[in-house]
Wavefront OBJ file of the C-alpha trace (Angstrom):
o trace
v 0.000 0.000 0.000
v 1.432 3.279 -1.154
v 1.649 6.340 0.768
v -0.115 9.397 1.090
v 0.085 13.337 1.980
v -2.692 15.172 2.137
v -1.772 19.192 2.595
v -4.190 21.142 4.734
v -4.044 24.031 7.341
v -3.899 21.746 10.305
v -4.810 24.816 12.408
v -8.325 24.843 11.317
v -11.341 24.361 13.361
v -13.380 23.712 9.700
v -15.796 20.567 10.044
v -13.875 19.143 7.106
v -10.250 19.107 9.178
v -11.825 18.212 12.082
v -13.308 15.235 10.344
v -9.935 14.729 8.314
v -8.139 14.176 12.077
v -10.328 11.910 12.977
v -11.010 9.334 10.266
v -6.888 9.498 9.436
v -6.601 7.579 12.563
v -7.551 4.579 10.985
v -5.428 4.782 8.204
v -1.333 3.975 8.815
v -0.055 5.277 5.785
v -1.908 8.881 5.041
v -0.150 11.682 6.906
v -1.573 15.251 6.785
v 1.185 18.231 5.897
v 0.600 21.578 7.231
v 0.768 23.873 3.665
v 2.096 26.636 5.383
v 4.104 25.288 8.450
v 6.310 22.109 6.494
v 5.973 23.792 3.132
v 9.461 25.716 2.157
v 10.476 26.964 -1.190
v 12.737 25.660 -2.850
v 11.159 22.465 -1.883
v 13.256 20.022 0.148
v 13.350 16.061 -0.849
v 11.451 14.906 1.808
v 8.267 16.253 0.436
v 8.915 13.072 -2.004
v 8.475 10.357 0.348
v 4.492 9.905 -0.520
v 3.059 8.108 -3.789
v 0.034 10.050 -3.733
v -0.745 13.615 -3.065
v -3.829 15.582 -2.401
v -4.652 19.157 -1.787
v -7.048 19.092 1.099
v -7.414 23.210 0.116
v -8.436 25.897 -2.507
v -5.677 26.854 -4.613
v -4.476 30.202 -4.175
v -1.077 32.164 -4.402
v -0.550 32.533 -0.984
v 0.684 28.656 -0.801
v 1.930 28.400 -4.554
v -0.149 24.982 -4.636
v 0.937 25.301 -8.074
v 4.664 25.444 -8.047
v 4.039 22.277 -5.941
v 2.139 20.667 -7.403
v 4.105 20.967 -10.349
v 7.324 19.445 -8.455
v 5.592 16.836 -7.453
v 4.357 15.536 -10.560
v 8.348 16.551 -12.663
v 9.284 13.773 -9.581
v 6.622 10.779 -11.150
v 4.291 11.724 -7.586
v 0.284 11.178 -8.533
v -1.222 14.625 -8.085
v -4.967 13.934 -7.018
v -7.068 17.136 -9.116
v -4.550 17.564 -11.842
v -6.082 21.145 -12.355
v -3.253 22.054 -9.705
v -0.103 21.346 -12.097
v -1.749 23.340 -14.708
v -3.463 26.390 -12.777
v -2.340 28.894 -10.419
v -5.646 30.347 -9.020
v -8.897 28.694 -9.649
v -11.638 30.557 -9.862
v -15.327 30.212 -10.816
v -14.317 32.284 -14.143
v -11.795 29.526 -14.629
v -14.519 26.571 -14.565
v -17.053 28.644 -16.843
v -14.453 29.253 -19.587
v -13.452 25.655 -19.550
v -17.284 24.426 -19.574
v -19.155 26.887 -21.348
v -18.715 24.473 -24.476
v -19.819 20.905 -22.980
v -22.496 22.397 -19.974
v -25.505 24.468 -20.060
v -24.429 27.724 -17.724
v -26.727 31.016 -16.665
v -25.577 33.478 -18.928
v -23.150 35.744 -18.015
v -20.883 38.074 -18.353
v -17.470 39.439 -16.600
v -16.772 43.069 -17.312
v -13.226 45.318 -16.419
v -14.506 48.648 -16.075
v -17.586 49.824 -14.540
v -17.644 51.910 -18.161
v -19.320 48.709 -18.983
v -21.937 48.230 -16.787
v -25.042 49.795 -19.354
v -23.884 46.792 -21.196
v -24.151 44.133 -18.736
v -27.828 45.738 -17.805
v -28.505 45.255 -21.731
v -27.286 41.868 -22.194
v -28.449 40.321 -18.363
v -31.537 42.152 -17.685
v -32.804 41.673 -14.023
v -33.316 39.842 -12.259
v -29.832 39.331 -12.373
v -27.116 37.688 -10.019
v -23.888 38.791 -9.055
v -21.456 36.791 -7.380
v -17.675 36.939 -6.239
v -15.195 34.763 -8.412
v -13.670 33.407 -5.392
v -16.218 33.502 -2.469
v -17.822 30.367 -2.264
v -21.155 29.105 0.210
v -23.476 31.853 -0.893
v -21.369 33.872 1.137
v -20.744 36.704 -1.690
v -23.979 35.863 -4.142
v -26.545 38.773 -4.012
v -29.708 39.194 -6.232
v -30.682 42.620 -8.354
v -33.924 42.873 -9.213
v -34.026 46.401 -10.905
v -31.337 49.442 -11.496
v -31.388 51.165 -8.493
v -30.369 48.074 -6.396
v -27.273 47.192 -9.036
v -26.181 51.225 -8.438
v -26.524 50.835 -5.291
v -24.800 47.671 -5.131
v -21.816 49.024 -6.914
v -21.554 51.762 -4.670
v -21.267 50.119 -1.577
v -19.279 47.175 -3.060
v -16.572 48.976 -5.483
v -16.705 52.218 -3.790
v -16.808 51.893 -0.054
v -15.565 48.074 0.447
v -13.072 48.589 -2.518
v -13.896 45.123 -4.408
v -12.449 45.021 -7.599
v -14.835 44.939 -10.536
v -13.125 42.115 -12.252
v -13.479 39.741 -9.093
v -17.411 39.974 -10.060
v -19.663 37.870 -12.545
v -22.949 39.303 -13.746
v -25.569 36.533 -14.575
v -28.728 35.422 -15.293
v -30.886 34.759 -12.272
v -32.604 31.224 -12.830
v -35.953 30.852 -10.875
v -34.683 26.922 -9.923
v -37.519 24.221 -8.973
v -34.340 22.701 -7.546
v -31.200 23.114 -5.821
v -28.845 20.539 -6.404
v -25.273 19.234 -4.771
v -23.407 16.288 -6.639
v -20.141 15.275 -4.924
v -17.750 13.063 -7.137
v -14.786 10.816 -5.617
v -13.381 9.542 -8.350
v -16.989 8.588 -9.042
v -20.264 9.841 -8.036
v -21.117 8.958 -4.805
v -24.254 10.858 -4.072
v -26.448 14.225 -5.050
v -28.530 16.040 -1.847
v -31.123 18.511 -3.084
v -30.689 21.894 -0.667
v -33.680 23.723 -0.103
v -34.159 26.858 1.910
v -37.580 28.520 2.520
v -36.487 31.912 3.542
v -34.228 32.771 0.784
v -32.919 32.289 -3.420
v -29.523 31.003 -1.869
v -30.466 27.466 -0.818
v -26.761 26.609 0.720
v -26.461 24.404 3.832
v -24.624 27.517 5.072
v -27.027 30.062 4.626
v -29.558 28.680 6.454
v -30.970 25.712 4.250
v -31.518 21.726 4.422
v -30.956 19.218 2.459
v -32.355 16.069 1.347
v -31.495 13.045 -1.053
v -31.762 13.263 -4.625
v -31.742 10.233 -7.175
v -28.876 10.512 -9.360
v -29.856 10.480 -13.301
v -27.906 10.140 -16.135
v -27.906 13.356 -17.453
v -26.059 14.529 -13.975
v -23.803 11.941 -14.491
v -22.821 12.585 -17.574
v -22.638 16.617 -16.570
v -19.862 15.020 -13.944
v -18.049 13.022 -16.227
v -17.275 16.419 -18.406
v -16.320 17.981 -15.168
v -13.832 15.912 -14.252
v -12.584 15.303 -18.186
v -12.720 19.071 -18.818
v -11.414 20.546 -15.700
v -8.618 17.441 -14.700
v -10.407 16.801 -11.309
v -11.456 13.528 -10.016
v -12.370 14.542 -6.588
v -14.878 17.953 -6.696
v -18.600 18.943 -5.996
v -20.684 20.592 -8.289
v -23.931 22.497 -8.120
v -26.707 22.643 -10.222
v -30.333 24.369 -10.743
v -32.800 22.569 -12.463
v -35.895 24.538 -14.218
v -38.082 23.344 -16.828
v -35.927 19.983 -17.122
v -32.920 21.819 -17.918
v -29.930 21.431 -15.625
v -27.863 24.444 -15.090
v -24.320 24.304 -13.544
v -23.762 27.440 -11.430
v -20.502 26.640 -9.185
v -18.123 23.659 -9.028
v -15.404 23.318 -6.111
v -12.128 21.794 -6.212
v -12.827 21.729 -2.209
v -16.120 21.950 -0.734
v -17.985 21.720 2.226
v -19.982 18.268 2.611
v -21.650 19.072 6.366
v -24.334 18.738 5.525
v -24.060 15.485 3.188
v -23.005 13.825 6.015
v -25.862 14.935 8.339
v -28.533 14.417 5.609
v -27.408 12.055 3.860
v -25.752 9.867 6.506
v -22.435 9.732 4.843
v -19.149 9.867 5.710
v -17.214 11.991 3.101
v -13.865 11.989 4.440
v -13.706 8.224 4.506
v -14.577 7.864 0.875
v -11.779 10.369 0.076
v -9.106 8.233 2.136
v -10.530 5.191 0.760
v -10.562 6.443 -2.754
v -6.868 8.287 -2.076
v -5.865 4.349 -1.251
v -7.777 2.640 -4.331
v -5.100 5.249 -6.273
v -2.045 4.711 -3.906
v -2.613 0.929 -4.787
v -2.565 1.527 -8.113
v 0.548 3.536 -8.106
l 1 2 3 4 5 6 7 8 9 10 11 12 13 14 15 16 17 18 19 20 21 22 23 24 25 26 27 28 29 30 31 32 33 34 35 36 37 38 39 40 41 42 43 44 45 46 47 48 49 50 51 52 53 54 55 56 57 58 59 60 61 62 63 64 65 66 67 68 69 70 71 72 73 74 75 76 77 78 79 80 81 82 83 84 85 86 87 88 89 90 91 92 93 94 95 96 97 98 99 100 101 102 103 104 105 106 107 108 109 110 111 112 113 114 115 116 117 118 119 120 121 122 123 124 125 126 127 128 129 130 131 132 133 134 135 136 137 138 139 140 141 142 143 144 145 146 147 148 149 150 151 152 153 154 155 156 157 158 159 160 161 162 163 164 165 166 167 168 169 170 171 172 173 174 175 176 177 178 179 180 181 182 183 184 185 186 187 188 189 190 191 192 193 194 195 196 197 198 199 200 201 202 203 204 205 206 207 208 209 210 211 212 213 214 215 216 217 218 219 220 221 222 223 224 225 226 227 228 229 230 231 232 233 234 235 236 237 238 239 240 241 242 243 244 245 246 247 248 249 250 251 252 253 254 255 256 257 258 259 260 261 262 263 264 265 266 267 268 269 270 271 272 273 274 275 276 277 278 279 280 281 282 283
């Protein structure tokens, strides 16, 4: 059996980490790396004594998961989401310009300069939905429903909170019949409709629930282009359905799965060390 390093920030009190801890107790050849604490540029050989390797974080610049991952695979190591060795920030902008061909998306539309925005208004319409390219859990997703609220909006967000304009995506809103979370491990291993009464945002996070939904082949096959398209093999994905069209608004390289286990009485963490050793095994 081969070994394995999973990089996190140990130091987290996330449910995921938490989780991680616990379940790697049961497992005598996974070890988790601190990213920021044992990871040291230029990279020392030691960092080579694992088969496989899996980022147990989003990939930013602050850890140069890239540059890593990278080394890794130039030394014959099995990277676990490949997406790493060729990207240096993923980003929801990323995913949409790599599956705007092969998945039916919202429409929208990134601008650079708030010169632009008459144009968004034209194209978009409202309602609309804006969202951050990096904020994740509904956490940064707001809906517009006429002109004044997008000035408004802008003023508060670009103006007095100093976002950048080009961290934002403009889109169509989609009034969903259903909320939908499909988590993949190499496979799919499950899809929990999330459903929130009080609000559009239907996120475990902000406040919704979630319940099991039967897998069908058309979600399946949405998941198999993920993980072709994007080089990931372990990744959630979220989609709307309205009208029996499936729309894909976010996909995560790392996710939350809370709430899959409470719903759905799973255990998520233990199908990513089992599937991490169904690769080490192969290696």
């Amino acid at each position: 059996m081969g070994r394995i390093a999973i990089f996190a920030k140990t130091n987290s009190h996330d449910y995921r980490i938490i989780k991680l801890k616990e379940e790697i107790k049961n497992y005598n050849n996974i070890d988790i790396i601190d990213i920021e604490k044992d990871n040291i540029f230029p990279y020392n050989e030691k960092i080579l004594n694992y088969d496989v390797y899996y980022f147990f974080l989003g990939s930013n610049f602050l850890s140069d998961i890239h540059f890593l991952a990278r080394y890794l695979k130039q030394n014959g190591k099995e990277v676990i989401n490949t997406i790493h060795i060729k990207e240096s920030v993923i980003s929801k902008t990323l995913f949409y310009s790599i599956l705007n061909k092969y998945v039916e998306i919202p429409e929208f539309i990134k601008i650079y300069s708030i010169d632009n925005i008459e144009y968004v208004i034209n194209k978009i319409g409202f309602p609309m939905i804006i969202k951050h390219q990096f904020i994740h859990r509904g956490e940064f997703t707001h809906k517009i429903d006429n002109e004044k609220e997008l000035y408004n909006f802008l003023e508060k967000y670009l103006l007095e909170k100093k976002i950048n304009i080009k961290h934002l995506i403009f889109q169509k809103y989609i009034p969903y019949e259903k909320d939908i979370r499909i988590i993949f491990v190499g496979k799919p291993i499950g899809a929990m409709e999330r459903i929130n009464r009080y609000s559009f945002k239907a996120n475990i996070s902000q406040g919704g629930y979630g319940r099991k939904y039967e897998l069908d082949e058309e979600i399946i096959d949405i998941g198999y282009k993920i993980m072709d398209k994007c080089d990931l093999q372990i990744f959630a994905f979220d989609l709307l359905l309205k009208d029996g069209q499936y729309y894909l608004i976010d996909l995560h390289h790392i996710f939350q799965y809370e709430g899959f286990d409470k719903y759905l009485n799973r255990n998520v963490t233990r199908e990513i060390l089992n599937y991490l050793n169904e690769i080490s095994n192969k290696s």
